[in-house]
N, C-alpha and C positions, 0 to 999 in steps of 0.2 A: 113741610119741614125745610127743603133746602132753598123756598123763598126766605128765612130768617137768616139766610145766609148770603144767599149768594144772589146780587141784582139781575134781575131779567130785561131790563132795559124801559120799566114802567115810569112814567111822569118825570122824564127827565129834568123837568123844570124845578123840582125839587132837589136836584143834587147841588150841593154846597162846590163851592172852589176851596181850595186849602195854596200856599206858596212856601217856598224854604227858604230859607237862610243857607246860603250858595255857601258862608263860613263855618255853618255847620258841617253842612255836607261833605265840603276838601275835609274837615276834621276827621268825621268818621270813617269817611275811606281811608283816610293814613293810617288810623288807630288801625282797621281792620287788616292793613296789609304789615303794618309794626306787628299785630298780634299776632299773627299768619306766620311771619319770617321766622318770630321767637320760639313758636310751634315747630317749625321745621328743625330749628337749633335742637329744639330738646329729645327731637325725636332723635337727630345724629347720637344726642350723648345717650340716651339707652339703647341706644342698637349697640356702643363701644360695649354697655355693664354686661360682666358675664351673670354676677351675683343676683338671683330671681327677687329678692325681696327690695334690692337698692333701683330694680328695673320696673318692678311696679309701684314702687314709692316714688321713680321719679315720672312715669305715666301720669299715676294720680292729679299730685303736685301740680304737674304741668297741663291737664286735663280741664283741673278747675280753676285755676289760674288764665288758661285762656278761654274757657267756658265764658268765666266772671267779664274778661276782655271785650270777647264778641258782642255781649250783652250791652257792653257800657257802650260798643260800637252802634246796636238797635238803638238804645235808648236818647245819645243824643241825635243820631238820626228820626227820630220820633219829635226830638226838642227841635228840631229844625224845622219841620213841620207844621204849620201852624194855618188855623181856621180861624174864621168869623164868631166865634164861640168859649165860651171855658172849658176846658179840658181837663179832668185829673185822673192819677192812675193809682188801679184796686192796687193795695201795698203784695196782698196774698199773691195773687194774682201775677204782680210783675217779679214777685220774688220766685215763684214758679216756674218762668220764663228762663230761668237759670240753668234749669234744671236738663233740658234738652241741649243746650248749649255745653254742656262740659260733656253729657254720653256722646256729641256729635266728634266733641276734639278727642274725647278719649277713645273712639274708635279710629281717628286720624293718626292719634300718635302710632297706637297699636298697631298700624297697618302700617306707617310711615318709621318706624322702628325695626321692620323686617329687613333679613337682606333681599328675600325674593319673595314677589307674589306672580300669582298665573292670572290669567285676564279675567277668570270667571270672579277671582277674589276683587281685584281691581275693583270690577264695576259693582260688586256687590259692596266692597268700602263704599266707593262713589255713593251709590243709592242711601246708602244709612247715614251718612255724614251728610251728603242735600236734604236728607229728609227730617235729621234732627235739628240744621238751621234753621231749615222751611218752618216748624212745630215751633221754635223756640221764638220766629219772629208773630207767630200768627195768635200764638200764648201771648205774649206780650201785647199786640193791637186789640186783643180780647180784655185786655187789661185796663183800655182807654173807657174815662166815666164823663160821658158827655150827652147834650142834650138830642142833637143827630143819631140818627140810628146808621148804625156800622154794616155794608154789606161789600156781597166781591165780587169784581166781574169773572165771570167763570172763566175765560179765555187769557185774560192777565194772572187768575190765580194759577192755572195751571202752567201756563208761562213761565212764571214765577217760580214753581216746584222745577219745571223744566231746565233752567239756568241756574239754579244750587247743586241738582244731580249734575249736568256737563260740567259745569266748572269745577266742583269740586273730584270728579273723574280725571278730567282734564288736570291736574295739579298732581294727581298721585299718579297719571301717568309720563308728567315731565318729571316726577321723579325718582320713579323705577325706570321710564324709557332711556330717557336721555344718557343714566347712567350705566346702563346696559349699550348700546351703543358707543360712549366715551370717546362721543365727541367734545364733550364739554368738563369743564375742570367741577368738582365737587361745591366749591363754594359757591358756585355760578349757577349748577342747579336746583342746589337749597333754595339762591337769594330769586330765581325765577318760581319754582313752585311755590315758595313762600306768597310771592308778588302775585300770582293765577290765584292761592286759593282764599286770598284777602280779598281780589276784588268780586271772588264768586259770592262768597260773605255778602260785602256791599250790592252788588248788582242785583243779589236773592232780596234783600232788603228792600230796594227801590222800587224794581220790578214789582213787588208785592204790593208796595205803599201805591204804585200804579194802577192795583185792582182793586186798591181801596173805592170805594163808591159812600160818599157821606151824605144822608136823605134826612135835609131839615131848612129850616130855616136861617140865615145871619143875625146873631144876635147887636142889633145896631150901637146898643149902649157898651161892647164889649171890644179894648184897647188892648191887643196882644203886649205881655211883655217877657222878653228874653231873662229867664233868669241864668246870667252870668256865672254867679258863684258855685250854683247846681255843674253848670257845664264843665267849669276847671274843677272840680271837685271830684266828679267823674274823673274826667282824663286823667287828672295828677292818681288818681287811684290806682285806677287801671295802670298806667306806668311804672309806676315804683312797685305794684302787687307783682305783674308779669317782670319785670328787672329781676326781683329780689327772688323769686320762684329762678330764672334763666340760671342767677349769679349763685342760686344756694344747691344747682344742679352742676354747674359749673365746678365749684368747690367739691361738690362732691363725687365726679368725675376725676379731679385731680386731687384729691382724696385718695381713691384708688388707683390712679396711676402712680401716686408718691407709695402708697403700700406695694403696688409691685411692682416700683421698681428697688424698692429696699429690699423686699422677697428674691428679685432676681438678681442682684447684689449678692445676698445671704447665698445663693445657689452660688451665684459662680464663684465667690470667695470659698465653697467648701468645696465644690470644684478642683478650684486650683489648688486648697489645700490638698485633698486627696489624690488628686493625679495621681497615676505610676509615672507617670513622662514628668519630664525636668520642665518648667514653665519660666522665662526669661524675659523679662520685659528690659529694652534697653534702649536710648536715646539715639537721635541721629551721630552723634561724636562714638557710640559704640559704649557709655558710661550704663552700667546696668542701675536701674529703679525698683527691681523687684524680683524674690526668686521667691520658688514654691518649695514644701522640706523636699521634695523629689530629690531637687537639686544637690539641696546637701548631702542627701544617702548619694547618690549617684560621682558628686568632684569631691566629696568631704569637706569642704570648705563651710563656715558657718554663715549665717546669712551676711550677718556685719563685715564681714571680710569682702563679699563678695558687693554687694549694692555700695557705689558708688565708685567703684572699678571696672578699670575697659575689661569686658568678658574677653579679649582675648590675653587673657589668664588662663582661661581655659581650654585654648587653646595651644595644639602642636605644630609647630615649624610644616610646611610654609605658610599655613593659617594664618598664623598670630601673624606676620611680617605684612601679609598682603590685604588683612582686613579692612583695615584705616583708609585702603586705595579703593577698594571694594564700594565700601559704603559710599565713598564720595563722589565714586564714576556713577552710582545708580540716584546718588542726590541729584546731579547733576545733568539727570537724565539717558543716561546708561542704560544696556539691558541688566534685565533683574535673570541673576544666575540664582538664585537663592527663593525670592520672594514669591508665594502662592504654589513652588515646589518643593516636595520632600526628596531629599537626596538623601546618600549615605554618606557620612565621611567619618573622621575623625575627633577626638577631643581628649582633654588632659585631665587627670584628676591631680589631687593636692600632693602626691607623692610622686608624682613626675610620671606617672606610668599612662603609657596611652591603652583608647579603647574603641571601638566601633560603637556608632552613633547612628542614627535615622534622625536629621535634622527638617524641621518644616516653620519657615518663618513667615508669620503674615503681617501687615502694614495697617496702621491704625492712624486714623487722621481727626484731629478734631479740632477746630477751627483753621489757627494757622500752622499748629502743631502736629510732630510725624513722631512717632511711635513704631518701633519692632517687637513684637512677640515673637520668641524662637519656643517649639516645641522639641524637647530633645529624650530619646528613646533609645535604651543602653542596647542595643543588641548581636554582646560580647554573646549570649545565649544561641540566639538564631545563627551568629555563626559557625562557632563549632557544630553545631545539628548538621549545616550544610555543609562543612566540612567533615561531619562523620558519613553523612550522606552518601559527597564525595569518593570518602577514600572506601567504603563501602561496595557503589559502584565502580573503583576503579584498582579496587585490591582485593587479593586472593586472603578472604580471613584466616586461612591454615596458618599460610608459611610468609603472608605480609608485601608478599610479593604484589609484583603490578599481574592483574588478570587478563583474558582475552579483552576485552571492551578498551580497556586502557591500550592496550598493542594496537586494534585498531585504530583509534587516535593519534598515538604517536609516529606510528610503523612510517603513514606516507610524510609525515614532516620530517623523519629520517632518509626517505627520500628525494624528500624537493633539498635537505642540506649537504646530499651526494651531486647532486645537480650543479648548487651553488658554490662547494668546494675540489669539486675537480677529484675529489678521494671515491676509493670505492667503498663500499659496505660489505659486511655480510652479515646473517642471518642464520644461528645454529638450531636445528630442530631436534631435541635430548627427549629419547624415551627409554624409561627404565626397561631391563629387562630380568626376568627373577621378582617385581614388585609383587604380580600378585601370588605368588607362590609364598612370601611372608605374612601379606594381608591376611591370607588364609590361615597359616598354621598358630601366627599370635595373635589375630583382630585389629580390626578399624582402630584403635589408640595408636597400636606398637605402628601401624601402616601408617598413621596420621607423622609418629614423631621419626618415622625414619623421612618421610618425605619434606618436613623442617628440615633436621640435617644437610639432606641434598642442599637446598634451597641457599641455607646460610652458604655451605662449602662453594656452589654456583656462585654466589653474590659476593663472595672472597677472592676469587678470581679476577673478576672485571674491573675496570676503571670507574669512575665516580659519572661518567659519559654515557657509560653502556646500560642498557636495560636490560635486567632478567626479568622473566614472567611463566608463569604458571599457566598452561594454556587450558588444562583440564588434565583431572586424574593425576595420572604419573609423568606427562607429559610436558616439557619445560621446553622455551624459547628464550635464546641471547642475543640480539641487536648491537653490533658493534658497529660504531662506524669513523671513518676518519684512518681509513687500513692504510698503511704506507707501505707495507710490502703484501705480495700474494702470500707469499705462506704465515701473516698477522693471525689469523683465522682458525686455517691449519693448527701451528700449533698451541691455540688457545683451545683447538676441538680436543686436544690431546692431553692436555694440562686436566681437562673438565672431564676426559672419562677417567684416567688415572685417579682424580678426585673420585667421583664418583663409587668407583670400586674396590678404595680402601673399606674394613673392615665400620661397623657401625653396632655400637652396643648397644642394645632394645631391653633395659634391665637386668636382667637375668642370664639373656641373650644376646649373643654376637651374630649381625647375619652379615652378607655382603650378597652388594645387587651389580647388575650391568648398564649397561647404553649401550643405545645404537645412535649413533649422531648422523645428519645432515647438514651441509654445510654450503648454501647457496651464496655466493660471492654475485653482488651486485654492483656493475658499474655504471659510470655517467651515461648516459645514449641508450641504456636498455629501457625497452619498452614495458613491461611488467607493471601491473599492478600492485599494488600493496598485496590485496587477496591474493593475485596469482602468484605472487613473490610467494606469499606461503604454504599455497598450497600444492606448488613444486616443490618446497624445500620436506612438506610430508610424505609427500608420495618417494619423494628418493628417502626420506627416513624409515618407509614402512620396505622397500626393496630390499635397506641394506637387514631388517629384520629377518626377510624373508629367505635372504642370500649365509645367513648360518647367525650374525646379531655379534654383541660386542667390536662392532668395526665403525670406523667412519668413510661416509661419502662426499666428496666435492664436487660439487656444477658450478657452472659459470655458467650465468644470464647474460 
């Protein structure tokens, strides 16, 4: 059986010589490495398709397209070819021969379509893509109807298979390796594995037509001739078949790029429709090109009002004056205060009224042209929050007062400005007494709004300078500072219990309560802490309780 195959090396003198045409040859090596290139092309564009059906219609397409290629590359490699004999070929037969050749390229695409493969895939592409060349050129030499009987040399046939598997291995590993390492630019290792796996094509090809062995006689009376118009008929085929397959993948690649980017268009246009945030596109002179309705709810202005006017219109002093210098120190190379940061600042609506803003503008360049996008974000909301926040943590909710936390804060800045003005301070420390002997007999409301009272009457006393605060309970503290005489203090301690111990109407009821005051006088060179400042000024306020109440005590730190 496998002598009708393959030559064992019997009656050599029987083996025919055959020679090429060295113009056929450069031919079908080009074809096959043109085919090869165009193959890698089409593989880049279905690796971009997301859409399953446009990815295997352009596989297909592209499969049999250079299926039909490679074959026209065998066949006039075959026409190259020529013997002492006639030669012609089964039509069945060579149309067969097709047929291996496009499952070879369409397992090429498939594979050369991925983003990644693992090396077991690799070589197992490898193997099926050399072995459907192998099949498709050995289909077609089966194909030849000649007088010689056709066999192979076992060692060039296997050869032969040998150099389709490497090569075409070789080629899907320049072009998953290469680009995995990125060394090399994309186009460069398309146009190199394209170039490897054309000439594994050709090389599987010759190599094979090298283990041809033809066992007969020269037919003497037989004048080779080149049929020409067979040859360009091929080529021009092949050509314009793969072009119009590349070009009708190509279109349809940008096809869908033109669908999304009109889709991604459609998005950002509703995007920017819908924003919450104000969206501003505006020119390098500062001339606005575009607003989002954000904008209108947020300045009231209508859009036509505003595109094709400087945006600092919407702007408030010193803004508007200083934007025009702005823009042009940062054209001109300046640092960017603005650009790729979100600050907070200011902005004006159409009734003149200013508001807090959260500004972030980014730079848009397209060709020679410069473009500002400002994102603008009202957050008149956010602040008040941080400012109820604020005065939250830093005010007594009863009676409005500042609380302990805020006194600490302030207390040593009242200090370092006794330092820096040469005055002394003081510091009263007011606890009721009688408080909770009402709390008790009317309840937490009647205790709540007698301790307002205090609080108003305290804060009626003092200068728009001094602080009162609520330190807890019943408990209050007066920060005065800027004393010009020793007894400022004194008799401000004295003015605040008198206050305190007029009568207070609780509905129904009249009560009347006491103090006991402390009154620590702090000058410049005393060492004291804020804390310790106060909590000497309590402990001589709980003495002067404990010494009979209703009196005031003075220290000097």
């Amino acid at each position: 059986m496998l002598e009708r195959f393959f030559w064992m090396g019997e009656t050599p003198s029987l083996l025919m010589l055959g020679a090429y045409d060295f113009r056929l040859v450069t031919l079908s090596v080009l074809i096959s490495i043109l085919i090869c290139s165009i193959a890698m092309q089409i593989a880049g564009i279905a690796r971009e398709i997301r859409t399953p059906s446009y990815r295997h219609l352009t596989l297909l397409t592209g499969s049999v397209a250079q299926g039909i290629g490679i074959w026209s590359m065998h066949f006039i490699g075959m026409l190259a070819f020529s013997l002492c004999t006639a030669i012609n070929y089964n039509v069945a037969l060579t149309a067969v021969s097709i047929v291996p050749a496009v499952l070879a390229f369409w397992i090429a695409l498939e594979m050369l379509a991925r983003e990644h493969v693992d090396r077991y895939q690799l070589m197992a592409g490898g193997v099926l893509m050399g072995a459907g060349i192998g099949e498709m050129h050995y289909v077609g030499m089966a194909a030849m109807e000649m007088a010689p009987q056709l066999r192979y040399d076992p060692r060039w046939f296997i050869a032969s298979l040998v150099v389709s598997v490497t090569f075409a291995w070789f080629a899907l590993w320049l072009r998953f390796g290469l680009r995995q390492h990125g060394r090399l630019a994309k186009p460069v290792i398309t146009m190199l594995s394209g170039v490897v796996l054309g000439l594994a094509v050709a090389a599987m090809h010759y190599v094979a037509m090298g283990a041809a062995r033809f066992v007969g006689e020269d037919d003497p009376g037989y004048v080779h001739e080149l049929d020409i118009d067979l040859v360009l008929t091929i080529t021009i085929v092949t050509l314009v078949l793969a072009s119009a397959v590349l070009a009708g993948n190509l279109f349809l690649r940008f096809h869908m790029l033109y669908k999304q980017l009109r889709l991604s268009e459609s998005c950002q246009k509703a995007i920017f429709d819908t924003a919450v945030d104000g969206v501003i596109t505006i020119d390098p002179r500062g001339t606005m090109l575009s607003v989002n309705p954000s904008v209108t709810r947020l300045f009231g202005w209508m859009p036509e009002e505003m595109i094709g006017n400087n945006v600092t219109m919407l702007m408030p002093e010193p803004h508007h004056s200083h934007h025009a210098q702005y823009l042009n120190s940062y054209l001109g190379g300046g640092p960017a205060r603005v650009i790729g940061i979100g600050r907070e600042t200011t902005a004006k609506r159409r009734d003149g009224t200013v508001f807090p803003i959260r500004l972030a503008v980014g730079e848009v360049r397209v060709d020679d042209q410069i473009f500002f996008v400002g994102f603008i974000a009202d957050i008149s909301e956010q602040k008040r929050f941080e400012e109820l926040l604020e005065r939250e943590a830093t005010q007594d909710p009863l009676t409005g007062l500042a609380n302990r936390r805020q006194l600490s804060i302030l207390l040593p800045r009242s200090i370092g400005r006794t330092y820096r003005s040469g005055d002394p301070m003081a510091l009263l420390f007011i606890d009721l007494d009688g408080f909770k002997k009402v709390n008790d007999s009317f309840g937490h409301e009647a205790g709540d709004e007698l301790l307002k009272v205090i609080a108003r009457r305290l804060q009626q006393l003092v200068r728009g300078t001094d602080l009162v605060v609520r330190l807890a309970g019943d408990e209050f503290v007066i920060v005065l500072e800027g004393l010009k005489r020793d007894d400022d203090a004194s008799r401000l301690a004295e003015k605040a219990l008198a206050e305190i111990c007029l009568p207070i109407d609780l509905g129904h009821n009249r009560v009347r309560v006491g103090a006991s005051i402390a009154v620590a006088i702090y000058r410049p060179g005393c060492e004291l802490s804020a804390d310790t400042l106060l909590q000497k000024a309590d402990e001589t306020m709980y003495q002067v309780k404990k010494d009979g109440k209703g009196r005031i005590a003075i220290i000097d730190c």
